[in-house]
N, C-alpha and C positions, 0 to 999 in steps of 0.2 A: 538572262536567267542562269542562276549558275546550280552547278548538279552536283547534290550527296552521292556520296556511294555508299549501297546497300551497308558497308561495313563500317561506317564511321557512325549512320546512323543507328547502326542498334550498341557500337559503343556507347554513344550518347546519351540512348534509353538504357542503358545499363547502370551510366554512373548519375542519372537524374535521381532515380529515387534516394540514393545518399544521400546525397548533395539539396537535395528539395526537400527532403524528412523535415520531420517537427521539431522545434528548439529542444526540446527536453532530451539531457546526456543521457549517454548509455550508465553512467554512476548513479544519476537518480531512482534508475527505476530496477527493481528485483525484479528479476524471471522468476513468477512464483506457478507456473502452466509446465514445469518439468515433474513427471513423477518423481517424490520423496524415494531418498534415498539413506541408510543406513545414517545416523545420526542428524539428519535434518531437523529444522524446527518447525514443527507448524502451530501455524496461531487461527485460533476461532473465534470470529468475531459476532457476539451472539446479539443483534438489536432489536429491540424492545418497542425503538421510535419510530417511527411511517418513512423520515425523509432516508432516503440512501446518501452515505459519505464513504467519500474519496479517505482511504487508510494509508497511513505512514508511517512507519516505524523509524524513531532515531537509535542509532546505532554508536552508541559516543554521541558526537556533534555532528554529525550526518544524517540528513533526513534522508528515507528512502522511501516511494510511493511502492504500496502493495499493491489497490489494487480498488474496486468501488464494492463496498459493502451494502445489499440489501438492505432497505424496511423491512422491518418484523422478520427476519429470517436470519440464517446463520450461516455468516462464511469463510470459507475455510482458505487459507493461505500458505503455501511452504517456502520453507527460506532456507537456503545451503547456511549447515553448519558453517561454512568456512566465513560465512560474514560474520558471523559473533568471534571469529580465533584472536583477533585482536582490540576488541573490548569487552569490558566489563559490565557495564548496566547495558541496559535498553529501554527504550519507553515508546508506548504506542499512541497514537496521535487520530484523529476522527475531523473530518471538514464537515459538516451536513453539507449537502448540495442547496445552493441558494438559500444559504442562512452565512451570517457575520460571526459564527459564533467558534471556536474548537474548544474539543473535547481530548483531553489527556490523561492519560493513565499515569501511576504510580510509577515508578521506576523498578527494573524487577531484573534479576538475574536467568540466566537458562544454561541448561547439562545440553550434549547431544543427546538429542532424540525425546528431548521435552517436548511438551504442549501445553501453551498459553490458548489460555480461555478467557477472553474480555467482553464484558457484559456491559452492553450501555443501554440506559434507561433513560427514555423518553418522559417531555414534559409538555403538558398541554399549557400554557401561557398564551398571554395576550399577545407576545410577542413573537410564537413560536413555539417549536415543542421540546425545544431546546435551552430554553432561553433560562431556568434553572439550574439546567444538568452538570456545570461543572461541580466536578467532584462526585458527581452520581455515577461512575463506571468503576468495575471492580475486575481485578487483575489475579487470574488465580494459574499458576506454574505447573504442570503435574509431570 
């Protein structure tokens, strides 16, 4: 039987959760759980339809996961200025959960210390409540 020592073992438990964490990079996903700060952008995702979706924003050609938007409720997200410093457009992106379907926004520009307001609307179909909605979401900058 051969023996750990106390200290090799909690190295080990130290660099497991690293090393064992979930595939998704640290570049995917925005820490959007920091209080906003002077020129940040927040976006609000106001939903209309029952299912909750997984939000994305692409940034350029970069998607980045926000965060899971409620049914029927409105949720709010902030995003460091410093991810818009070197692009131009943005466009916001919607999964329903357990539907085949996304839902995209317009393409839209942002100031610091803007706020995006995206409104998605819900559709009652045979296939879903979703299953009309492209093009049914509106994208307003303020």
């Amino acid at each position: 039987m051969t023996r750990i020592s106390t200290s090799a073992l909690i190295g080990l438990l130290a660099v497991c959760p690293a090393a064992c964490g979930g595939s998704q990079s640290a570049g995917d996903r925005l820490d959007t759980t920091e209080k906003p700060a002077d020129g940040d952008v927040s976006v609000q995702v106001i939903s209309h339809a029952f299912r909750d979706s997984t939000i994305y924003i692409f940034l350029g050609p970069v998607r980045h996961r926000l965060g899971i938007a409620t049914g029927k409720q409105t949720t709010v997200f902030t995003i460091p200025w410093a991810r818009f410093a070197q692009v131009n457009e943005a466009r916001l992106m919607a999964d329903p959960i357990g539907m085949r379907v996304d839902i995209g926004s317009d393409r839209f520009t942002v100031k610091p210390g803007n706020t995006v307001v995206w409104t998605l609307e819900g559709q009652a179909g045979e296939f879903g409540e979703f299953e009309e909605a492209r093009g049914q979401s509106n994208v307003t900058v303020y």
